[in-house]
ZAVO-406431 format. One record per atom (N, C-alpha, C): x, y, z. Coordinates in steps of 0.001 Angstrom, whole numbers, padded with zeros to 6 digits, always signed. Atoms other than C-alpha are relative to their C-alpha. Last residue first. Example, Ala and Ser with C-alpha at 12.3 -4.5 7.8 and 13.67 -1.06 7.14 Angstrom:
2
-000820-001190-000060 +013670-001060+007140 -000770+001090+000730 +000890-001190+000000 +012300-004500+007800 +000900+001200+000000 
REM end
This chain:
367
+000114-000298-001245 +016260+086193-029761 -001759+000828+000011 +000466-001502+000139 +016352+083970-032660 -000432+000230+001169 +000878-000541-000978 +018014+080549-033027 -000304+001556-000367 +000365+000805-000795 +018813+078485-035830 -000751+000227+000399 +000519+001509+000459 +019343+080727-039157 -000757-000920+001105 -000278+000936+000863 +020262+083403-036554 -000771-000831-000955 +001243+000540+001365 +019753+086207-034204 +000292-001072-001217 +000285-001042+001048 +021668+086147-031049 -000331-000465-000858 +001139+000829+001137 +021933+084171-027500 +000537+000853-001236 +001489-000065+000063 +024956+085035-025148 -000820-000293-001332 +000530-000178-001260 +026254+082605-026201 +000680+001240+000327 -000911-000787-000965 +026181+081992-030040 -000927-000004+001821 +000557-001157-000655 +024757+079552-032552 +000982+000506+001282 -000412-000746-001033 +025773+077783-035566 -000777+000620+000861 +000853-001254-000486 +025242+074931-038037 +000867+000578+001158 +001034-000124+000048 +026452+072495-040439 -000802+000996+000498 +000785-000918-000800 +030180+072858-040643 -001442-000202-000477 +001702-000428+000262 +031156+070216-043074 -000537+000121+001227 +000408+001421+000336 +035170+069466-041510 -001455+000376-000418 +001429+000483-000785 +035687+072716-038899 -000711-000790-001659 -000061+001214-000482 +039277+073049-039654 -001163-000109+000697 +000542+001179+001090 +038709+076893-040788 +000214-001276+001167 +000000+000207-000831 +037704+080452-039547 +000089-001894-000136 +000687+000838+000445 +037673+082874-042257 +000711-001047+001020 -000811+001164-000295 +037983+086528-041250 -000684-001627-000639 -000793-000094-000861 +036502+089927-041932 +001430-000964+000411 -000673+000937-000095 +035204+089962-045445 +000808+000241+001532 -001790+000809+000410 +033348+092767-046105 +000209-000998+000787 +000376+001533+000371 +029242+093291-045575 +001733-000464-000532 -000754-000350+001458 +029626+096926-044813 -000008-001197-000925 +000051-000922+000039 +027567+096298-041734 -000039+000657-001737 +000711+000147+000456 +027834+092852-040582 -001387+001458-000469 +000658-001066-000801 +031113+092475-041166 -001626+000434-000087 +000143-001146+000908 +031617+089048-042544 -000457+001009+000877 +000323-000989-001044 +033172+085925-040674 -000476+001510-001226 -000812-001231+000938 +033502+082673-042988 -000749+001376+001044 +001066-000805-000540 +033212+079385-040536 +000741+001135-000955 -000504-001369-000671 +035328+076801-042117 -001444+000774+000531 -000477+000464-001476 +035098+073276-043540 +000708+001396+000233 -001249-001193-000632 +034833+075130-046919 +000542-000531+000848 -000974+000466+000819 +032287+072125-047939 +001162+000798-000625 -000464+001320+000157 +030160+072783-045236 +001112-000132-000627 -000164+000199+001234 +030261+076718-044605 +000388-001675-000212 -000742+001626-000176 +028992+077950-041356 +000158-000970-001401 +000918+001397+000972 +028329+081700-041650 +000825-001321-000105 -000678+000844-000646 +029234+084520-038617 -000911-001760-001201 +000980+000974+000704 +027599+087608-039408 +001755-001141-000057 +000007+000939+001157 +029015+090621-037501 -000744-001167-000407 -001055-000749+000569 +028602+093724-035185 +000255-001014-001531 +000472-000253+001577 +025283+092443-034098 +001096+000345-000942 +000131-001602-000639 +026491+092652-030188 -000516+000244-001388 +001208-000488-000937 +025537+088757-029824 +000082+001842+000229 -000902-000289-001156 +027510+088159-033123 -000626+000194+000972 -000790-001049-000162 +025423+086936-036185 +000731+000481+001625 +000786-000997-001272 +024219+084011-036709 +001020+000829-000242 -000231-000830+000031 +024086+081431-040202 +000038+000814+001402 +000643-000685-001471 +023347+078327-041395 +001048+001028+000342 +001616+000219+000024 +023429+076486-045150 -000773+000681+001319 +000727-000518-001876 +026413+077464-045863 -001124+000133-000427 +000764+001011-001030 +027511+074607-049008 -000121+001198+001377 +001094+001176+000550 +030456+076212-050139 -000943-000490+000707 -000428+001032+000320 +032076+079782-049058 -001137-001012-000482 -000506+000939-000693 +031168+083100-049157 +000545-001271-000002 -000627+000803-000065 +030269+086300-050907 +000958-000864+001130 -001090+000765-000934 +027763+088344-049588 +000905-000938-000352 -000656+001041+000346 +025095+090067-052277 +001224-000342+000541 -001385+000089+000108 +023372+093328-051443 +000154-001557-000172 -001005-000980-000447 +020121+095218-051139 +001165-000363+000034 -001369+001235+000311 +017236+092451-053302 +000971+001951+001039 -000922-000280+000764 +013896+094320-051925 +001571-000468-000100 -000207+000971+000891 +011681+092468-049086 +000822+000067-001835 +000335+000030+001552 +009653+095546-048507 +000906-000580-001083 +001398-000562-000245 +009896+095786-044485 -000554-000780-001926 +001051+000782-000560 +013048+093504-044061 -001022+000331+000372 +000500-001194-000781 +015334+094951-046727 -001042-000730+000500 +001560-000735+000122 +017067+092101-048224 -000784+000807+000759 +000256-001109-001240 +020735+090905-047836 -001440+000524-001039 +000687-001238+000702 +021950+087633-049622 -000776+000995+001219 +000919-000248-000826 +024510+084900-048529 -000470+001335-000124 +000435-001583-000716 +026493+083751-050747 -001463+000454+000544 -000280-000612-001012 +027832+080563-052126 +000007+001119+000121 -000686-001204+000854 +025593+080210-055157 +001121+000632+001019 -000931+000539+000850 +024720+076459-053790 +000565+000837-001413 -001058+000802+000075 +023844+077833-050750 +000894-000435-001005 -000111+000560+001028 +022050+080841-050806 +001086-000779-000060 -001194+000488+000436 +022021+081871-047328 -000454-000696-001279 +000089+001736+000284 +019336+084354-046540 +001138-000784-000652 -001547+000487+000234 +019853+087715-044622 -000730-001533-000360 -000384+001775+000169 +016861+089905-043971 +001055-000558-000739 -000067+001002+001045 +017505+093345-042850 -000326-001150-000249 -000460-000833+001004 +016097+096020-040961 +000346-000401-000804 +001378-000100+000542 +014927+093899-037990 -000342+000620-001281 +001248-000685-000250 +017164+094781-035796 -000900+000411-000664 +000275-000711-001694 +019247+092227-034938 -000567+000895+000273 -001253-000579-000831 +019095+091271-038652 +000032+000219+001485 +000140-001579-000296 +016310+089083-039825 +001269+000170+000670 -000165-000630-001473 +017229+084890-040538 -000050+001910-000223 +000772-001264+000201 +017005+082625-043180 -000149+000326+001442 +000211-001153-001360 +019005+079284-044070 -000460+001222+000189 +000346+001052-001273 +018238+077315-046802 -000183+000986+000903 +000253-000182-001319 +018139+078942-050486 -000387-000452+001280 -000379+000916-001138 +019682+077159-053205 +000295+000464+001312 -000037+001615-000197 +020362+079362-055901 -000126-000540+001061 -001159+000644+000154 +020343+083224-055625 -000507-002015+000050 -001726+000137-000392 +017299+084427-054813 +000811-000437-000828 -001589+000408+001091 +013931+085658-056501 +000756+000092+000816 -000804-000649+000423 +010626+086724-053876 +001295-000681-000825 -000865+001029+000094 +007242+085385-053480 +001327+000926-000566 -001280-000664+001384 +004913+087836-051666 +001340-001682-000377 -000052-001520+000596 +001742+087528-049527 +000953+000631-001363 -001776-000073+000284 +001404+083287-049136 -000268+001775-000423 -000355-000060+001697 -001408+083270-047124 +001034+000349-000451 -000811+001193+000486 -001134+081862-043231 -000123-000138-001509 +000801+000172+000808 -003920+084114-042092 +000213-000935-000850 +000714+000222-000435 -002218+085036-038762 -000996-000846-000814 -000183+001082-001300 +001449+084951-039361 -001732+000170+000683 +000921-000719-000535 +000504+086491-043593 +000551-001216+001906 +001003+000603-000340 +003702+084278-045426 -000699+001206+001350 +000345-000605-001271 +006609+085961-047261 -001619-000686+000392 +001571-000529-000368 +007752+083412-049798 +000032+000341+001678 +001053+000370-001046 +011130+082397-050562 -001225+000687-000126 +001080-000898+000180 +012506+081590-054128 +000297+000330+001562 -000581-001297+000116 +015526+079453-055890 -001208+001389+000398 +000931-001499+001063 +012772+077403-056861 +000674+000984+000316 +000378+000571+001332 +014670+073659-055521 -000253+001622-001035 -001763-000380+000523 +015575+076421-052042 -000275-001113-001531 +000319+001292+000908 +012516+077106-051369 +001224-000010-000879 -000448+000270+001430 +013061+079542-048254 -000460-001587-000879 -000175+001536+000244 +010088+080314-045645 +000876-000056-001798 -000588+000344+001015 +009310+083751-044405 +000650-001178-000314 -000905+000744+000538 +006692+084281-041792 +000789+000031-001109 -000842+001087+001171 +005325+087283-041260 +000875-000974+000308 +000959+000235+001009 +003521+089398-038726 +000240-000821-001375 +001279+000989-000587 +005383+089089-035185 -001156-000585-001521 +001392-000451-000178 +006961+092326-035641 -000984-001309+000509 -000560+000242-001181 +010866+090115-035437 -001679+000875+000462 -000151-001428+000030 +009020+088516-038440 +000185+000647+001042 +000710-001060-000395 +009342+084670-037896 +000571+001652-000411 -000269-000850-001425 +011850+082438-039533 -001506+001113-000077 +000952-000756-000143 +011905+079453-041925 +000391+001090+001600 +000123-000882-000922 +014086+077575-043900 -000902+000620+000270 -000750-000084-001006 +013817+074679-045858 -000055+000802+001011 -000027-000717-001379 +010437+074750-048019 +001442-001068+000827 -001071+000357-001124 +011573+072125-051125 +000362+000693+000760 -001055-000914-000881 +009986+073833-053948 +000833-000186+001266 -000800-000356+000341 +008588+071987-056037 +000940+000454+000700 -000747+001132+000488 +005098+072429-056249 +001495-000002-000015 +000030+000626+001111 +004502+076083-054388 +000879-001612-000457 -000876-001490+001289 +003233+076056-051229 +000529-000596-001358 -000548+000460+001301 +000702+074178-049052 +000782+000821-000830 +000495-001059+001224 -000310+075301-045651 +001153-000848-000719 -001312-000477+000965 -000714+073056-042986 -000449+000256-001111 +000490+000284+001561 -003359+072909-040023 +001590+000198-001123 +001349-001311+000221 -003631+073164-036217 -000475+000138-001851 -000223-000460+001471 -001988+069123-035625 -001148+001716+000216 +000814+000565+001202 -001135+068182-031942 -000221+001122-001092 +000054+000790+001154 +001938+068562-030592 -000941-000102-000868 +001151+001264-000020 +000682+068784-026902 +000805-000667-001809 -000214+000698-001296 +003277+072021-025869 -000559-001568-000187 -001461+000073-000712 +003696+073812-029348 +000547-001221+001010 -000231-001277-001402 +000526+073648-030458 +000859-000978+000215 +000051+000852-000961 +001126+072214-034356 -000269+000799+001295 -000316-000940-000814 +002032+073761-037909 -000960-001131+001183 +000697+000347-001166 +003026+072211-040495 -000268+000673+000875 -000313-000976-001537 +004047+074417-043869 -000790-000878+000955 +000606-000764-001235 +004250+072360-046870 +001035+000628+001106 +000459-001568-000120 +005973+071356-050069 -000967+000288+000822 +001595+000270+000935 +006004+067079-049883 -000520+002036+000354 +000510+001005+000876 +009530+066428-049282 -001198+000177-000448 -001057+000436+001193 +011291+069579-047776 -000880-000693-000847 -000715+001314+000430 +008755+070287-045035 +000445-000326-001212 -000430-000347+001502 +008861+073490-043073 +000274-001623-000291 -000924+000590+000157 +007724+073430-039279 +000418+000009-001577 +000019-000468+001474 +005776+075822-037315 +001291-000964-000752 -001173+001232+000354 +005517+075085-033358 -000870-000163-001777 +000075+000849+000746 +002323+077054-031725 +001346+000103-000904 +001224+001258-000029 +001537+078156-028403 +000666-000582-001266 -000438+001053-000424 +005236+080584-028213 -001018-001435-000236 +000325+000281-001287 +003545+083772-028229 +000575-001413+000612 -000581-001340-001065 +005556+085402-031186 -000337-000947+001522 +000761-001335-000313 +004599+081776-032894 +000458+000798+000722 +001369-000286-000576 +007221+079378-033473 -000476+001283+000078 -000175-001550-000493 +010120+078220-035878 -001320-000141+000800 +001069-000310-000614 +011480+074990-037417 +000014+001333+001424 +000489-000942-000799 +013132+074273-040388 -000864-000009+000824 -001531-000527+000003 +013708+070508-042073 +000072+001438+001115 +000153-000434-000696 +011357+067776-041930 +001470+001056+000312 -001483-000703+000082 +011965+065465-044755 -000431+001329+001186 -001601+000907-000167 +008238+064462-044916 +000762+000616-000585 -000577+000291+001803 +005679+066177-043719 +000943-000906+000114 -000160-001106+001104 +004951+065898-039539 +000227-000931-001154 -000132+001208+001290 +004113+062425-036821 -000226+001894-000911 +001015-000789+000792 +004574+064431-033450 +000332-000486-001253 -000149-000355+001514 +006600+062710-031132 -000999+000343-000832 +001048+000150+001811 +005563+063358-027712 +001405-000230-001368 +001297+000352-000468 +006830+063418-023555 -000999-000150-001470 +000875-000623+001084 +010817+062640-024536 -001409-000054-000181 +000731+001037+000750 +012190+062748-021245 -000651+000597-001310 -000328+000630+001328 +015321+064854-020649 -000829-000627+000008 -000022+001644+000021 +013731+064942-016846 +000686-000077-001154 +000271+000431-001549 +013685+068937-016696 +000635-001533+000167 -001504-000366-000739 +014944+069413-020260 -000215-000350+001354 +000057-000836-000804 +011187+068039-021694 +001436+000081+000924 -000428+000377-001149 +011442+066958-025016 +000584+000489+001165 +000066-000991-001399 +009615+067035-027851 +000308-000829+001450 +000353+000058-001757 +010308+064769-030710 +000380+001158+000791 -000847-001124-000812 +009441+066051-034168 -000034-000261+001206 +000771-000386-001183 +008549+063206-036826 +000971+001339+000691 -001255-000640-000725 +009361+062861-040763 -000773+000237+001800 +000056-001599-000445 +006587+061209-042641 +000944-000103+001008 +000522-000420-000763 +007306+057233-043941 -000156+001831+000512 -001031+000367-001130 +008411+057105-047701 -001192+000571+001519 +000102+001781-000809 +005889+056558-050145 +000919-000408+000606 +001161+000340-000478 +005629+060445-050779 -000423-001764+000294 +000699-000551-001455 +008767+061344-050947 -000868-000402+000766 +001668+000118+000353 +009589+058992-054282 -000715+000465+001771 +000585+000708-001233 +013410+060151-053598 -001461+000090-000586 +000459+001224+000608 +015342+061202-057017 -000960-001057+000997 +001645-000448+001178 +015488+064659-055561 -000526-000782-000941 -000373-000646+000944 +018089+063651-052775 -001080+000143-001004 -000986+000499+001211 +018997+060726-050353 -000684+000485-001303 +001013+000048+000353 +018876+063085-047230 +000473-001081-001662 +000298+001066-000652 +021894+063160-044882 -001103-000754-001160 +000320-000499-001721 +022642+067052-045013 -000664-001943+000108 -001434-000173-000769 +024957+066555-048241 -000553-000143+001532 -001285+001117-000357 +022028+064857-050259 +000990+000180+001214 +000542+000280-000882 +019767+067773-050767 +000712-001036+000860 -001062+000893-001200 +022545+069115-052574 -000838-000087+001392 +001128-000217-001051 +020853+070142-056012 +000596-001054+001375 +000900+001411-000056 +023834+071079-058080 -000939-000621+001068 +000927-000105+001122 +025157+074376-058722 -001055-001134-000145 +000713-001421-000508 +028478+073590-056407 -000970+000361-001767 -000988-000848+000004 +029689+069762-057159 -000680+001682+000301 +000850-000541+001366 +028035+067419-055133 +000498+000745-000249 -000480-001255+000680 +029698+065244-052225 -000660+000151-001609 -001226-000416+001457 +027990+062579-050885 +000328+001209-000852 +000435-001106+000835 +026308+062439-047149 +001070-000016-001291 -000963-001687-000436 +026536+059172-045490 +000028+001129-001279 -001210+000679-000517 +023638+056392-046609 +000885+001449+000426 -001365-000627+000570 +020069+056830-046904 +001069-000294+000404 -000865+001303+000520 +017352+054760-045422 +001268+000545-000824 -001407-000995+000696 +015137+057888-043554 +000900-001820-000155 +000039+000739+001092 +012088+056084-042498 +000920+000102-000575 +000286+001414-000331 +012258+057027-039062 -000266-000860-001314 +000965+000477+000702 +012829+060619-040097 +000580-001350-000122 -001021+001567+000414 +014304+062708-037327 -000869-000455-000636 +000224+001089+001297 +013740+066498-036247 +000153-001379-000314 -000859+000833+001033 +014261+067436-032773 -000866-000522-000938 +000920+000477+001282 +012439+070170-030643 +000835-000902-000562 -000500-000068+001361 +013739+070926-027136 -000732-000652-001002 +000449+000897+000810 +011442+072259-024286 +001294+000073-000753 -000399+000648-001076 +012136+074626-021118 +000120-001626-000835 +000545+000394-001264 +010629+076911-022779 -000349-000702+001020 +000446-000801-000282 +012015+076863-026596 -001035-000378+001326 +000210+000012-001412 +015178+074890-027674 -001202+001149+000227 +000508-001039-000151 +015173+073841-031512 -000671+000031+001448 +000500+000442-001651 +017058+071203-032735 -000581+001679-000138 -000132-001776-000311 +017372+070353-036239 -000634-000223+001473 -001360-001350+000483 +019458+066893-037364 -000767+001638+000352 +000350-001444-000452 +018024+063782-036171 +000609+000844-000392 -000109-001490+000805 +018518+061059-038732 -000288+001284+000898 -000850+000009+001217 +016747+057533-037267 +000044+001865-000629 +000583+000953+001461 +015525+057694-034285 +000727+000484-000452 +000760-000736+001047 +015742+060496-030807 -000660-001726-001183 +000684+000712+001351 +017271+058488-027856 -000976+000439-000638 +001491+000192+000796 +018376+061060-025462 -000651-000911-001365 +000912+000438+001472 +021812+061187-024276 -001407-000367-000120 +001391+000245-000173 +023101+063001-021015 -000057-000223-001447 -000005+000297-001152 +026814+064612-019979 -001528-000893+000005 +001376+000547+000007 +028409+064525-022706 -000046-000456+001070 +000428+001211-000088 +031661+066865-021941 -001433-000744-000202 +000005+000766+001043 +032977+069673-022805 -000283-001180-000613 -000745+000747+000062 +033672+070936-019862 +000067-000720-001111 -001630-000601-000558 +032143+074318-019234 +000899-000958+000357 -001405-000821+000680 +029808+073541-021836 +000550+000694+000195 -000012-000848-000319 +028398+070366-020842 +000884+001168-000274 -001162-000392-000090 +026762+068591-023585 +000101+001462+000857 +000032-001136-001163 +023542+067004-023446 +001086+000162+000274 -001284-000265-001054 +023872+064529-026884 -000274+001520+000522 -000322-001729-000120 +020317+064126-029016 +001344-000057+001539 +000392-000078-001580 +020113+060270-030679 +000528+001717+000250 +001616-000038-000348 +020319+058716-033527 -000450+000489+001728 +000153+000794-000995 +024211+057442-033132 -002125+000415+000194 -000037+001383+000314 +024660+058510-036738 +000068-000682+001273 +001082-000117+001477 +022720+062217-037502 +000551-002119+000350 -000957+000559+000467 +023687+063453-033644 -000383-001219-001181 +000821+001076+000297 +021314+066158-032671 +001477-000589-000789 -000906+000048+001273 +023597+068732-030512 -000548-001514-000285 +001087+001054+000440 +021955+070163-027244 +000583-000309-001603 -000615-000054+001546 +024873+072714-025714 -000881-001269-000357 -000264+001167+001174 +024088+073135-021970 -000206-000033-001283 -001135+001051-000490 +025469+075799-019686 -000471-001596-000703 -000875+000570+000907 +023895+078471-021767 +001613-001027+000403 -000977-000918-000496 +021566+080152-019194 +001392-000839-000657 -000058-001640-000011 +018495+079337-021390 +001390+000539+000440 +000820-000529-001226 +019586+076031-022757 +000039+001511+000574 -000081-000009-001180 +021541+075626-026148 -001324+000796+000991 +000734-000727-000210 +020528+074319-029615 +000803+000576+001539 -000971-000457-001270 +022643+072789-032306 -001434+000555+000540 +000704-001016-000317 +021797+070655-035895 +000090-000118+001900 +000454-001087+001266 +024492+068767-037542 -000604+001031+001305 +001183-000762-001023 +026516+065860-034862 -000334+001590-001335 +000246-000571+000804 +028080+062913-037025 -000748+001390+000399 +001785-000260-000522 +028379+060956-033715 -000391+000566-001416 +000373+000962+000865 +032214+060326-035106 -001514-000032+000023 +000247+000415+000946 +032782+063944-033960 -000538-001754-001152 +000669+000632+000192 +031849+064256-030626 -000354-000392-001731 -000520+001304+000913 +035162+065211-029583 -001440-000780+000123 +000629+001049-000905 +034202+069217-028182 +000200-001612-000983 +001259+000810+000485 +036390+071163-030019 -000556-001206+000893 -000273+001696-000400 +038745+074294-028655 -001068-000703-000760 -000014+000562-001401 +039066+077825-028895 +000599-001521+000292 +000840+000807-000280 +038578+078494-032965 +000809-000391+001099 -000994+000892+000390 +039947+082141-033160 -000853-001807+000563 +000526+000583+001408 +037583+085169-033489 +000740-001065-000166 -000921+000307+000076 +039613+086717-030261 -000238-000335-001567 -001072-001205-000268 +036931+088352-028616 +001042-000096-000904 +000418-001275+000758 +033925+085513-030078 +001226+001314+000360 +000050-001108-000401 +035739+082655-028983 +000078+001262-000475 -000759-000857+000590 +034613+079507-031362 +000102+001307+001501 +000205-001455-000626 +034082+076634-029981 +000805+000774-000572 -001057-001118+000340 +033949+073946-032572 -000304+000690+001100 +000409-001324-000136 +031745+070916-031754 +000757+000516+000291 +000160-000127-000849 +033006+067558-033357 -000390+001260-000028 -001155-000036-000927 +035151+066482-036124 -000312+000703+001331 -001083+000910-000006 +033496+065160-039026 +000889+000000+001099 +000709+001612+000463 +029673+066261-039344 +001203-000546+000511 -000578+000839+001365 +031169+069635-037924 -000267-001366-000320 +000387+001736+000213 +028412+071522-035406 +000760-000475-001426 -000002+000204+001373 +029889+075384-034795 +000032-001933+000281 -000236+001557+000094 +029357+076748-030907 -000462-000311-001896 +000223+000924+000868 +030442+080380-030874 -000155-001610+000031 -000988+001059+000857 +031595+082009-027633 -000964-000141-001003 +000299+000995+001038 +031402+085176-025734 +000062-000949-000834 -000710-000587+001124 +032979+085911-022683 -001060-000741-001281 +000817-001014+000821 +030011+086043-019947 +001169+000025-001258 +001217+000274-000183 +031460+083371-017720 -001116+000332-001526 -000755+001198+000594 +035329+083840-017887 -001486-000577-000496 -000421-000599+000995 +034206+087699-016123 +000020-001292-001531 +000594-000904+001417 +032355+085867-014232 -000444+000358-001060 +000873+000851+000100 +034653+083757-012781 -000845+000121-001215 -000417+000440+001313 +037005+086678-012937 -000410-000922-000230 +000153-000888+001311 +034509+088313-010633 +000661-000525-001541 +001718-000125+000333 +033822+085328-008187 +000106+000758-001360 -000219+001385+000757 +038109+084990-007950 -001629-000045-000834 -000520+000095+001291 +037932+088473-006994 +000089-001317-000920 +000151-001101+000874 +035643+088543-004147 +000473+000309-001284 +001181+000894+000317 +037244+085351-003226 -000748+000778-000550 -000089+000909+000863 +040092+087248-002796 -000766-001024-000744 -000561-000535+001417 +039037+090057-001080 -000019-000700-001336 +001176-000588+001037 +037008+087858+001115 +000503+000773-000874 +000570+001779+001089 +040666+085857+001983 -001589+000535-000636 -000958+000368+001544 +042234+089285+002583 -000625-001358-000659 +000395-000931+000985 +039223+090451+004817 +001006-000159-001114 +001036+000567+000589 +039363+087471+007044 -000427+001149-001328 -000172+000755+000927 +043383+088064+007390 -001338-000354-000687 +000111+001097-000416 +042860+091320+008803 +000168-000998-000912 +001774+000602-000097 +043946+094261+006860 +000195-001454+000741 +000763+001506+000806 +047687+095005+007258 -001458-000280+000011 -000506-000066+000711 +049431+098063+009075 -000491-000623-001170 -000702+001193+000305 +047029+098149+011661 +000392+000023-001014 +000533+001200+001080 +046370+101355+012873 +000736-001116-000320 -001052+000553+000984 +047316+102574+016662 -000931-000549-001363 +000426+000658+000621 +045305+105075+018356 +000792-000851-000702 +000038+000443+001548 +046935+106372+021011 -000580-001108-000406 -000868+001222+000265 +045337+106725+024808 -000059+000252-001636 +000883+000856+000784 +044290+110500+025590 +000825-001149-000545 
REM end
């Protein structure tokens, strides 16, 4: 019988698919690591790498003044409203680069990506000048662009929300909202686009896709609605008032105010835990960020942090809480468990906002 000989060596076409085989995986692997994107008024977008907790690198769009963040579903672009070129920068973010601008108006600062759509704030009447420092305790409508609680609101123009379709970047509506236009959230089903307005105490609300008006709810005098987030059930809104040190739980079908609850000073940002068990609101100008049971809205703990965080996410595995601290110029890391002090994450210049890739629950975004 003729011997079999083996070949000592794999062919060469099976060493170069090996390899390519492997290059694909650590691709990947380089693909799926988690990051942090943090918006600094002064020095551009932070990446943070979530394994390491160390700030990565910064995207150099700082003179843009860039605040409010959103990214696309499979998180290769980074949407970042820029407060002094007026306009929304398409950043790519496996280079870092602007790759696409959008002419927004005067002041954009919250973005909000949902179905193929982004949302931007901007108020076309907005005449203010760069943000001035306030000392902590003091009403710091001011720091995010705004010129502050001496404003006659109501004989300034209303705040708009351009929509705009990622396909083309065209912008197919602006939607004429309140004025000062600050939070914005939507229905479980997506139809309708919920907005919070600073200047004249309402709730807007809108279909989603067309813009046009469904009705707005009025809250209390005063109160300067910032934040807002859905109930991860679907059945509540909650909306901070940060002037009244309050928020209010809101009915998501009936749109009555159900419960008003006591914070800390100078509530903005608001966001449920990853699962729904807690609510987390940033009291800004008490730096700390407060923990509330998210069936029955009871006070459960008190977060010390830095100045001025006004936005907030937590880790995409939930493990921590990840808060963006303006006038810290840092990100402050807290476990998001025990609520200690993990890390503090600095040279990020008035951090405005955050969100993570993969997605997770936040001030911004919510999964």
């Amino acid at each position: 019988m003729p011997e079999t000989r083996i070949s000592p060596r794999p062919p060469r076409r099976s060493l170069m698919l090996a390899c390519a085989l492997l290059l694909t995986a650590s691709a990947a692997y380089a693909a799926a690591a988690p990051l942090a994107y943090v918006t600094s008024e002064k020095a551009g977008v932070g990446v943070i790498d979530l394994d390491q907790m160390t700030l990565a690198q910064t995207f150099p769009v700082g003179a843009d003044g860039p605040r409010g963040l959103s990214l696309n579903a499979d998180g290769t672009r980074l949407l970042v409203a820029n407060k002094n070129t007026g306009d929304l920068a398409v950043i790519d973010t496996a280079t870092g680069k602007v790759v696409k601008r959008v002419k927004i108006g005067k002041n954009p600062e919250f973005v909000r990506v949902r179905n193929g759509y982004a949302y931007v704030t901007y108020e076309p009447g907005d005449v203010s000048g760069p943000p001035a420092d306030k000392p902590e305790g003091k009403p710091d409508s001011n720091a995010g662009g705004k010129s502050g609680a001496d404003d006659d609101d109501a004989n300034k123009p209303p705040a708009e929300i351009a929509i705009i379709d990622m396909k083309n970047w065209q912008m197919i509506h602006s939607v004429t909202s309140g004025h000062e236009t600050e939070g914005i959230e939507f229905s479980r089903d997506g139809q309708m686009m919920l907005v919070a307005n600073e200047g004249d105490d309402t709730v807007s609300i809108y279909h989603a896709r067309t813009g046009a008006p469904i009705r707005t709810v009025k809250l209390a005098p005063g109160g300067r609605p910032r934040g807002i987030r859905l109930s991860p059930d679907g059945k509540h809104y909650v909306v901070t008032l940060e002037s009244l040190s309050k928020f209010v739980v809101i009915d998501a079908h009936t749109f009555d105010v159900l419960k008003t609850v006591d914070t800390k000073l100078g509530p903005y940002g608001v966001a449920y835990g990853p699962n729904g068990q807690r609510l987390f609101v940033a009291a800004a100008r008490d730096q700390t960020v407060q923990v509330f049971d998210g069936h029955t809205y009871e006070h459960i703990a008190d977060v010390p942090v830095g100045q001025r965080c006004w936005h907030f996410s937590f880790t995409p595995d939930g493990s921590k809480l990840m808060v963006a601290c303006g006038r810290s110029g840092a990100v402050y890391v807290v476990d998001a468990q025990s609520y200690q002090p993990v890390k503090e994450i600095g040279d990020l210049p008035l951090a405005w906002g955050i969100v993570t890739f993969p997605r997770s629950d936040g001030s911004i975004e919510s999964n």
